[in-house]
Each structure stands twice: as C-alpha cells, then as structure tokens.
Biopython code that builds the backbone (N, CA, C, O; Angstrom):
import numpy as np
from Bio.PDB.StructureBuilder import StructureBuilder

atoms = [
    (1, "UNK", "N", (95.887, 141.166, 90.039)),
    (1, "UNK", "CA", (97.131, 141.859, 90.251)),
    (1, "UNK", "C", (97.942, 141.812, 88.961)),
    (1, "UNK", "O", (98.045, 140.685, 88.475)),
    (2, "UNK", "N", (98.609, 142.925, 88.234)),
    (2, "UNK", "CA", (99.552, 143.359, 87.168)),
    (2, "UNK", "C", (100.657, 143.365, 87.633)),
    (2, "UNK", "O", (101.126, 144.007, 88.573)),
    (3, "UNK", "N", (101.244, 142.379, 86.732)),
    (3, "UNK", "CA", (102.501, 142.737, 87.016)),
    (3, "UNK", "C", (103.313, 143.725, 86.254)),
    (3, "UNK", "O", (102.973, 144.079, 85.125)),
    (4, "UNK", "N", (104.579, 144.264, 86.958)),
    (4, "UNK", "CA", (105.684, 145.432, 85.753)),
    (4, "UNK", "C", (106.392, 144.562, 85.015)),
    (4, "UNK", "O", (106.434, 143.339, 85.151)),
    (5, "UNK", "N", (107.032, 145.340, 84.109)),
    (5, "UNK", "CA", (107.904, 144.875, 82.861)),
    (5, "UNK", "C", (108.988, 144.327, 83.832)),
    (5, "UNK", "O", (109.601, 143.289, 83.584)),
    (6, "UNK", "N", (109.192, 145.066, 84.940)),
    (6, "UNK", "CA", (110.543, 144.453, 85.395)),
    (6, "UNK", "C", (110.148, 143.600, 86.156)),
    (6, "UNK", "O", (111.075, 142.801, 86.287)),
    (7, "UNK", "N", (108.938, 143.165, 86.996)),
    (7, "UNK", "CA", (108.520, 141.870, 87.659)),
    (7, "UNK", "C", (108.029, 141.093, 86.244)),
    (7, "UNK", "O", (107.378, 140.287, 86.910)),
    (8, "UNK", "N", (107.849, 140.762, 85.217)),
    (8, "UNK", "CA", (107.509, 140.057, 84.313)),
    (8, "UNK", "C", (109.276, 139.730, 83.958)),
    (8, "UNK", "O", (109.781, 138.657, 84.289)),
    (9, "UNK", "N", (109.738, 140.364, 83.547)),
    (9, "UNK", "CA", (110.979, 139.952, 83.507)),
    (9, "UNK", "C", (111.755, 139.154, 84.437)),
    (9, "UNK", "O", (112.263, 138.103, 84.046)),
    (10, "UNK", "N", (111.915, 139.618, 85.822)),
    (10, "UNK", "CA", (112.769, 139.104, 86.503)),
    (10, "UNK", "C", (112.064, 137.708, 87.033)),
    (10, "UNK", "O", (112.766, 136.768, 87.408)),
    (11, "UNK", "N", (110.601, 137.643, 87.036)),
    (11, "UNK", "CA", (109.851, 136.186, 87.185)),
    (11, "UNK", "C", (110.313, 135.259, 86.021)),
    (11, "UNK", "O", (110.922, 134.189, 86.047)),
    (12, "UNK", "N", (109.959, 135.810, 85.265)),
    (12, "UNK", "CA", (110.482, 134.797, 83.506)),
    (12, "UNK", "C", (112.044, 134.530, 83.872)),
    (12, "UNK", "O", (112.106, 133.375, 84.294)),
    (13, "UNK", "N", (112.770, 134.871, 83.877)),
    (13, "UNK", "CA", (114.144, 134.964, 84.515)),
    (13, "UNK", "C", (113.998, 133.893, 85.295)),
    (13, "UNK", "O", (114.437, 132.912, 84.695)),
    (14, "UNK", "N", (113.591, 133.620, 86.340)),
    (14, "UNK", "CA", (113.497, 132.573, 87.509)),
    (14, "UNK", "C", (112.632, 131.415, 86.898)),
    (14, "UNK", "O", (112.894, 130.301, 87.353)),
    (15, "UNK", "N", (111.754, 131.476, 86.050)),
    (15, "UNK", "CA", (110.574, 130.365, 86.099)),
    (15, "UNK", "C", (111.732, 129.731, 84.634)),
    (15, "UNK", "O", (111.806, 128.527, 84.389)),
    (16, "UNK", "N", (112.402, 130.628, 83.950)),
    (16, "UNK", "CA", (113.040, 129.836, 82.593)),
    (16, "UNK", "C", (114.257, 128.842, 83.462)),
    (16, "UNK", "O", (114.301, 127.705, 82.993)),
    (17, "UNK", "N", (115.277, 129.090, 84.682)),
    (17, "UNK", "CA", (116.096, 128.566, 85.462)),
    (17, "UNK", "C", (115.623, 127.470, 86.104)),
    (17, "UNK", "O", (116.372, 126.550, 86.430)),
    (18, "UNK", "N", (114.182, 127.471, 86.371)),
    (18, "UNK", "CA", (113.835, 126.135, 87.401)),
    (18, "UNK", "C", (113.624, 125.418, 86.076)),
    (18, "UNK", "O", (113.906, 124.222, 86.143)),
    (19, "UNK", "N", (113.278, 125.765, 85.104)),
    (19, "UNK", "CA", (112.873, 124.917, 84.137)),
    (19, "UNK", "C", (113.676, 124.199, 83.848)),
    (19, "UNK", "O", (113.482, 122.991, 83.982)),
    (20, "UNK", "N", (115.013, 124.754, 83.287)),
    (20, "UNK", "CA", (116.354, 124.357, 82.951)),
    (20, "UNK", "C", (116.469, 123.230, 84.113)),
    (20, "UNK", "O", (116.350, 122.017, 83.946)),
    (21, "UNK", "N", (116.732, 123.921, 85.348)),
    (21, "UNK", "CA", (117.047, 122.435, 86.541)),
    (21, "UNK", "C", (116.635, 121.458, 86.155)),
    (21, "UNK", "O", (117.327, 120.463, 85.942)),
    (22, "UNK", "N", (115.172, 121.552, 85.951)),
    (22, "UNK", "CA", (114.015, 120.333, 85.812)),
    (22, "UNK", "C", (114.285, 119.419, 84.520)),
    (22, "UNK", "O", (114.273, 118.188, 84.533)),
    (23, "UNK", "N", (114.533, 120.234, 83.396)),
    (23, "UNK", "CA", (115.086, 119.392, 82.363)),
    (23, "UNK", "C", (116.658, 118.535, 82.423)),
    (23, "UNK", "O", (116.874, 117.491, 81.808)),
    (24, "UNK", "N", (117.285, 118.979, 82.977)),
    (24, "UNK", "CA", (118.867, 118.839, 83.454)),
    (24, "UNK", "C", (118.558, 117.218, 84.130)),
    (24, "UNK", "O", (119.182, 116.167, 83.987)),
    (25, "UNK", "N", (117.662, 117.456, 84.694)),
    (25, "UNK", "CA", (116.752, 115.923, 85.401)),
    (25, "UNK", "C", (116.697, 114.792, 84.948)),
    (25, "UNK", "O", (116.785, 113.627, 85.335)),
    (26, "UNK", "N", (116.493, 115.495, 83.830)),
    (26, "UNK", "CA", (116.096, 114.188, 82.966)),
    (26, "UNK", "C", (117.134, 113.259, 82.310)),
    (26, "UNK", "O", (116.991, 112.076, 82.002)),
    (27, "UNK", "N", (117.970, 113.875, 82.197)),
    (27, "UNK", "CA", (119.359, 113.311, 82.053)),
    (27, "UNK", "C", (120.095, 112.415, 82.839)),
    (27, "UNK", "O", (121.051, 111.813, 82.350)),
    (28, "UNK", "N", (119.660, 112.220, 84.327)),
    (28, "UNK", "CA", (120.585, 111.376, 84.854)),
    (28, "UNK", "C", (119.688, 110.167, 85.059)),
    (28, "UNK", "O", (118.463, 110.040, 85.028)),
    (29, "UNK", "N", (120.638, 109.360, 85.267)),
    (29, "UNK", "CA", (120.388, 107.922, 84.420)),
    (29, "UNK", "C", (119.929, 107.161, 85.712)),
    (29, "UNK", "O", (120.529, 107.192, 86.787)),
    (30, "UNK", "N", (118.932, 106.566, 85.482)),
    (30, "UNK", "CA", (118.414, 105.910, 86.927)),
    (30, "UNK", "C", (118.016, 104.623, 86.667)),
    (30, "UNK", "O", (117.281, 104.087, 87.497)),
    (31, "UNK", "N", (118.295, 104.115, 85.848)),
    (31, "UNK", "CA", (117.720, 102.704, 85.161)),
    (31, "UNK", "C", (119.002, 101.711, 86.456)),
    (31, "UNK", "O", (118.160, 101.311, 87.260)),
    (32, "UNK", "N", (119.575, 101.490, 86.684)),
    (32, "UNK", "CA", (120.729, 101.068, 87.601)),
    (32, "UNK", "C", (120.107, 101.308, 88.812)),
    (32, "UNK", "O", (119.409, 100.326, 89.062)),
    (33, "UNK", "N", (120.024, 102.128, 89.672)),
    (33, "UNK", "CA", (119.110, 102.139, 91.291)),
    (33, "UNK", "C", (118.067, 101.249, 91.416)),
    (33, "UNK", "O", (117.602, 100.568, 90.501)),
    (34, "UNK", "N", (117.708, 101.265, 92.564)),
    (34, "UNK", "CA", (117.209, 100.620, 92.819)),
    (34, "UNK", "C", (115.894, 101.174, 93.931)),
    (34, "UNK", "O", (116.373, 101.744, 94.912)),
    (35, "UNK", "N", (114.526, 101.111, 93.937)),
    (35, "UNK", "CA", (113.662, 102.176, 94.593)),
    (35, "UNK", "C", (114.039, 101.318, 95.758)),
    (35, "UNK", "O", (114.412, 100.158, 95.932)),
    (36, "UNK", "N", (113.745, 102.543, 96.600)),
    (36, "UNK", "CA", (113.815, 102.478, 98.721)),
    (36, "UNK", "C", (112.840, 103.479, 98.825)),
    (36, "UNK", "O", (112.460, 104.359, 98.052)),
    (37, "UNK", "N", (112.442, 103.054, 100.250)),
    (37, "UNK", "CA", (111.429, 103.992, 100.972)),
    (37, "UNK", "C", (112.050, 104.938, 102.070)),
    (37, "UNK", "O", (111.725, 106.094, 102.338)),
    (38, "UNK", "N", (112.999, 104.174, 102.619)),
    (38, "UNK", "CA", (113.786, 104.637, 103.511)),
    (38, "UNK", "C", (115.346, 104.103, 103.720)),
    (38, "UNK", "O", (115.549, 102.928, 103.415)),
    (39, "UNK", "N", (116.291, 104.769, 104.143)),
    (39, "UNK", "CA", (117.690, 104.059, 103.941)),
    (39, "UNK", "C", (118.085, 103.962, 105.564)),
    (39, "UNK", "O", (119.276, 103.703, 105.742)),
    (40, "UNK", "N", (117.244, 104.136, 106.841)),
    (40, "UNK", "CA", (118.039, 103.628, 108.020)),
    (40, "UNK", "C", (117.255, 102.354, 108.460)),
    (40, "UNK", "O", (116.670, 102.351, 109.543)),
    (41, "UNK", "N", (117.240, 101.458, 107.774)),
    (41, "UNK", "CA", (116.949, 99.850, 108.028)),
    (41, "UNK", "C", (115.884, 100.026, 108.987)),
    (41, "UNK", "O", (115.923, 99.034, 109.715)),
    (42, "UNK", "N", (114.931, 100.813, 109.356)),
    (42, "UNK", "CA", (113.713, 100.675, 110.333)),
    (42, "UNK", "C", (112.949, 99.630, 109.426)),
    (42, "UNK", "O", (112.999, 99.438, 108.211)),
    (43, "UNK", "N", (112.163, 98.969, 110.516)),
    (43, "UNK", "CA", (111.106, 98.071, 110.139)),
    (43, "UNK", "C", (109.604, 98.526, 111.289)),
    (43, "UNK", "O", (109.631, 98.479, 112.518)),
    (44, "UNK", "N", (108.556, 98.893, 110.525)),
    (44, "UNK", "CA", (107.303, 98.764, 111.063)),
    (44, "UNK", "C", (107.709, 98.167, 112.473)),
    (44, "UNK", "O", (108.542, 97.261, 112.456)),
    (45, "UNK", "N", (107.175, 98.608, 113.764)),
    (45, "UNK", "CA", (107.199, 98.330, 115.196)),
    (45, "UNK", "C", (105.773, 98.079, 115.855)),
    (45, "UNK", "O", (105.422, 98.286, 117.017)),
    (46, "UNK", "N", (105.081, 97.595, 114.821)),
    (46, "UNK", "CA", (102.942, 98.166, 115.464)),
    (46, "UNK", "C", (102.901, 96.809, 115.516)),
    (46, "UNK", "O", (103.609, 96.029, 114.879)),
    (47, "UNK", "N", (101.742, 96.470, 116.577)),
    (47, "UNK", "CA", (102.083, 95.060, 117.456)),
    (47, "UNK", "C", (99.794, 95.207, 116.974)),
    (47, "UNK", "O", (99.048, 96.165, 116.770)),
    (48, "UNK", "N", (99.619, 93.920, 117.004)),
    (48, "UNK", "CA", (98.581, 93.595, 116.782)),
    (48, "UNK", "C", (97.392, 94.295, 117.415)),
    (48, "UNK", "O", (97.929, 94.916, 118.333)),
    (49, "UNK", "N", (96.701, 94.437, 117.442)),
    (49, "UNK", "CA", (95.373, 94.909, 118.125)),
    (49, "UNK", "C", (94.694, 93.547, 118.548)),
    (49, "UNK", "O", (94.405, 92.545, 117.893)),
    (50, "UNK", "N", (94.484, 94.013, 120.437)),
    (50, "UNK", "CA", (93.989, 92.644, 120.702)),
    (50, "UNK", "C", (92.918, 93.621, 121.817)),
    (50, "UNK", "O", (93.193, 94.715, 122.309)),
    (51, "UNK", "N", (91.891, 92.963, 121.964)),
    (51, "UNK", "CA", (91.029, 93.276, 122.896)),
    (51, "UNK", "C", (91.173, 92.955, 123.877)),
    (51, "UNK", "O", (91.526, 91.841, 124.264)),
    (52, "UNK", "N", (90.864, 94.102, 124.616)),
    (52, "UNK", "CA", (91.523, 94.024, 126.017)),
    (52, "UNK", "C", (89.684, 95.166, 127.143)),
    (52, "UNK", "O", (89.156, 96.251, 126.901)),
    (53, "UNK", "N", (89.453, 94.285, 128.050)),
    (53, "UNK", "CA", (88.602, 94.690, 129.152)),
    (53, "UNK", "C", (88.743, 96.164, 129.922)),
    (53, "UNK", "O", (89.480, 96.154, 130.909)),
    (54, "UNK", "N", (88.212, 97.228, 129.626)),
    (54, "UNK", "CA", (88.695, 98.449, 130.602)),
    (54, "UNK", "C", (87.785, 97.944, 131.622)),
    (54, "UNK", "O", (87.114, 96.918, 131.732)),
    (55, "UNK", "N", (88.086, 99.633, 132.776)),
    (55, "UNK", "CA", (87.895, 99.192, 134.065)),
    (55, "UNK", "C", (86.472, 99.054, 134.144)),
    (55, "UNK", "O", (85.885, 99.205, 133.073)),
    (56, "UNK", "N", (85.764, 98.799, 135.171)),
    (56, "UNK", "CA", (84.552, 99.024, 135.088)),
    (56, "UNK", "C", (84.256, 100.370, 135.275)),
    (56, "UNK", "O", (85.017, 101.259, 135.657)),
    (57, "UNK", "N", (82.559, 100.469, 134.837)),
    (57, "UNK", "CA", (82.021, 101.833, 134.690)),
    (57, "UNK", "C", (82.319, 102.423, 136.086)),
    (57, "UNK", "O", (82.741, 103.579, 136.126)),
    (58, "UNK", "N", (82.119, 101.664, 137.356)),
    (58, "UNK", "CA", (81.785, 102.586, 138.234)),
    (58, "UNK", "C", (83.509, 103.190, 139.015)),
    (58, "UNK", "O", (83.379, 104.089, 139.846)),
    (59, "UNK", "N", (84.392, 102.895, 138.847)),
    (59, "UNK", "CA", (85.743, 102.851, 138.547)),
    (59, "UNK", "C", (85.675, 103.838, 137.618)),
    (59, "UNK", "O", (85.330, 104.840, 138.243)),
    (60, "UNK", "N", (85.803, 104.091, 136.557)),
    (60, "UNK", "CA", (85.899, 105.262, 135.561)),
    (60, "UNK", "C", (85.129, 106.247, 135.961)),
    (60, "UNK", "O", (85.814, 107.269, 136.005)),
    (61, "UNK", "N", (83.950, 106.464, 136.303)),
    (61, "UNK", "CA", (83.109, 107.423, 136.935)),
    (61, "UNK", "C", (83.400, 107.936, 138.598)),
    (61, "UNK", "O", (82.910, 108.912, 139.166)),
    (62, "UNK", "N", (84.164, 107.132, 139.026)),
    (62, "UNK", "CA", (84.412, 107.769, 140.552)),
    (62, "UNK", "C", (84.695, 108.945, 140.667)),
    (62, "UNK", "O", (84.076, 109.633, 141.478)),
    (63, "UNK", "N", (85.682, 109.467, 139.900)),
    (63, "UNK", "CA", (85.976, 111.096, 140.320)),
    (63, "UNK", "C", (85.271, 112.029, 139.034)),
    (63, "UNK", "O", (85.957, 112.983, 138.666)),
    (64, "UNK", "N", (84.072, 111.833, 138.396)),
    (64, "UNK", "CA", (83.469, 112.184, 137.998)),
    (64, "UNK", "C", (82.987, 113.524, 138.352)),
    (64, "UNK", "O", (82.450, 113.247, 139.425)),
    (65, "UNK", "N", (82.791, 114.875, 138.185)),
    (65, "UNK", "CA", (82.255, 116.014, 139.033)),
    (65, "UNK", "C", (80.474, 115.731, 138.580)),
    (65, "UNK", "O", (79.633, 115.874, 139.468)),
    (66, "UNK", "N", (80.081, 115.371, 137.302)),
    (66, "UNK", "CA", (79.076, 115.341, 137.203)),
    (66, "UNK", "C", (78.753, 114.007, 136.221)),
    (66, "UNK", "O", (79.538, 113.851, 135.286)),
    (67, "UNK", "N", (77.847, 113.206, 136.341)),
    (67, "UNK", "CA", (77.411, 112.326, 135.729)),
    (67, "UNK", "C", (75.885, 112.271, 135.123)),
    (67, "UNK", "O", (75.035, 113.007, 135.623)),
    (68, "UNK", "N", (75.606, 111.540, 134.224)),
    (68, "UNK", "CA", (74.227, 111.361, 134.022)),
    (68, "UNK", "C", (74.269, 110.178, 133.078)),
    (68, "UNK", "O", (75.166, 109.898, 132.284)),
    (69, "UNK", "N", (73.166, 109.552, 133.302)),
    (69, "UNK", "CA", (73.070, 108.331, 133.025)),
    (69, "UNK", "C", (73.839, 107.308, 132.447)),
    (69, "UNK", "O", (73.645, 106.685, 131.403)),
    (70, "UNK", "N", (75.051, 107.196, 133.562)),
    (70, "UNK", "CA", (76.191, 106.619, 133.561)),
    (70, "UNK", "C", (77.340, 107.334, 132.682)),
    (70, "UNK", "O", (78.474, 106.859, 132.716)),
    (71, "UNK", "N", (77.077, 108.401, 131.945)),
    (71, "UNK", "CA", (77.781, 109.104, 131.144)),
    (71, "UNK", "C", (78.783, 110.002, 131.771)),
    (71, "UNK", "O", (78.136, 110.306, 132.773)),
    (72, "UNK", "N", (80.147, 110.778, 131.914)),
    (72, "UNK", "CA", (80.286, 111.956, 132.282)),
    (72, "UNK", "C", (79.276, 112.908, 131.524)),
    (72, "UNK", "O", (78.511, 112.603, 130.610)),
    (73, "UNK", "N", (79.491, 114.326, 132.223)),
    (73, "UNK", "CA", (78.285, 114.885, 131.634)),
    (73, "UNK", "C", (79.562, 116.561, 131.650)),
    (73, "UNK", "O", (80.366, 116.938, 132.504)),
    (74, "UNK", "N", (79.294, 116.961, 130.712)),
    (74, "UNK", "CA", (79.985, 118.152, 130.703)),
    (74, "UNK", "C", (79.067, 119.430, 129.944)),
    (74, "UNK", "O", (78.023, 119.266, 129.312)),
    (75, "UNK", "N", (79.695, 120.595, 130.172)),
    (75, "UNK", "CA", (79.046, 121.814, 129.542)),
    (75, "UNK", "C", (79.138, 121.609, 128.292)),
    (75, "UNK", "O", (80.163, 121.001, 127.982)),
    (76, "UNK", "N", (78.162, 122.003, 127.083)),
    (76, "UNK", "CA", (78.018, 122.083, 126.344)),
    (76, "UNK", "C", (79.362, 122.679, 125.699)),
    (76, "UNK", "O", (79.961, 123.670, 126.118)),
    (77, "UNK", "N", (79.645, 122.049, 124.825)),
    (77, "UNK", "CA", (81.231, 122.435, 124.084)),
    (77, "UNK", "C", (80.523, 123.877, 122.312)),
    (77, "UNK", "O", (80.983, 124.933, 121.879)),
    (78, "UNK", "N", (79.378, 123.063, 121.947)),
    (78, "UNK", "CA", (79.354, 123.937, 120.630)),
    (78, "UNK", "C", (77.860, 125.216, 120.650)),
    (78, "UNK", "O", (76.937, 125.249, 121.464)),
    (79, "UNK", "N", (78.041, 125.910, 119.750)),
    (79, "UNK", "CA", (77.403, 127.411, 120.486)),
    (79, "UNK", "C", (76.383, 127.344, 118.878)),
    (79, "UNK", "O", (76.498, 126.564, 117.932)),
    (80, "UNK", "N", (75.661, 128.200, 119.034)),
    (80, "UNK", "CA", (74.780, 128.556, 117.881)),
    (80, "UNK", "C", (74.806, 129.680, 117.129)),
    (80, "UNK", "O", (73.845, 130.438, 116.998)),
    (81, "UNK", "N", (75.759, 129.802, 116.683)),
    (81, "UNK", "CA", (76.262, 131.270, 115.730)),
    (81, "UNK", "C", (74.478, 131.706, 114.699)),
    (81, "UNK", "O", (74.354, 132.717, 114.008)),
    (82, "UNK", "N", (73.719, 130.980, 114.834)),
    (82, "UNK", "CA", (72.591, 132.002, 114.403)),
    (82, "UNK", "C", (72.305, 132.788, 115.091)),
    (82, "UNK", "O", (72.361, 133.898, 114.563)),
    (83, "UNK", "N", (71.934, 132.787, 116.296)),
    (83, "UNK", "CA", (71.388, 133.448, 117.770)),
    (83, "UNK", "C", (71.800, 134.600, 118.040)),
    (83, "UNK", "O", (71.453, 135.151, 119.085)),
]
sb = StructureBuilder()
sb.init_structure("model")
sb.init_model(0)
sb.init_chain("A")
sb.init_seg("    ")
for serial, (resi, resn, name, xyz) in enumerate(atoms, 1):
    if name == "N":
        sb.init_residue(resn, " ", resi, " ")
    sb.init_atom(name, np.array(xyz, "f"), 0.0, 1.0, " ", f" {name:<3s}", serial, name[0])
structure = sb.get_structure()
C-alpha cells in the first residue's frame, strides 16, 4: 500500500509529535520514587494446595448418560477436515 503526499505528511506530522512526547519523558526526574506494583495495599490471597480425596468413582458416574470403562463417554468432539 502507497501512501499520498498528504497521508505521508499528515502521518510524519503525528509520528514527529509522539516522538516529541516520548522525548519530553525523559526529562522528568525519577531518581526520588520509589518502584510499586500496585498502590491499593492488596496482598496475594492464594491459600496452599493441599490434597484433598474426591468422591468416589461410582458417585461421580451415577448420573452419567453413558459410560465406558469407568470413563464418561461422550460424542466425539474433533472432525477430520481431510475427508
């Protein structure tokens, strides 16, 4: 894709302004702050991983519509786009 004199222009126009911002950047003084990750005092809430017993198989399989060898058993989910 070509661009016109007046989209070459009015892009250069915009890309010379962000530039300017970006340099303008560099100027303010950050040696004094101090890095944060976040400023509303949250702390991590994730609680250990502990092993824990599910139900038994035959309990999980009760309302099963179809089973096979102790598995649920369902329709095939993926197709063969060669075919």
């Amino acid at each position: 894709m070509k661009l016109s004199q007046k989209e070459k222009q009015k892009y250069g126009a915009q890309i010379a302004g962000i530039l300017a911002y970006v340099e303008s950047l560099q100027s303010v003084k950050t040696d004094r702050g101090r890095i944060i990750g976040q400023i509303a005092g949250l702390k991590n809430v994730w609680r250990d991983d502990t092993l824990q017993w599910s139900l038994p198989d035959k309990d999980i399989l009760a309302n099963a519509k179809n089973i096979h060898s102790g598995n649920f058993q369902v329709k095939a989910m993926l197709e063969n786009k060669d075919n």
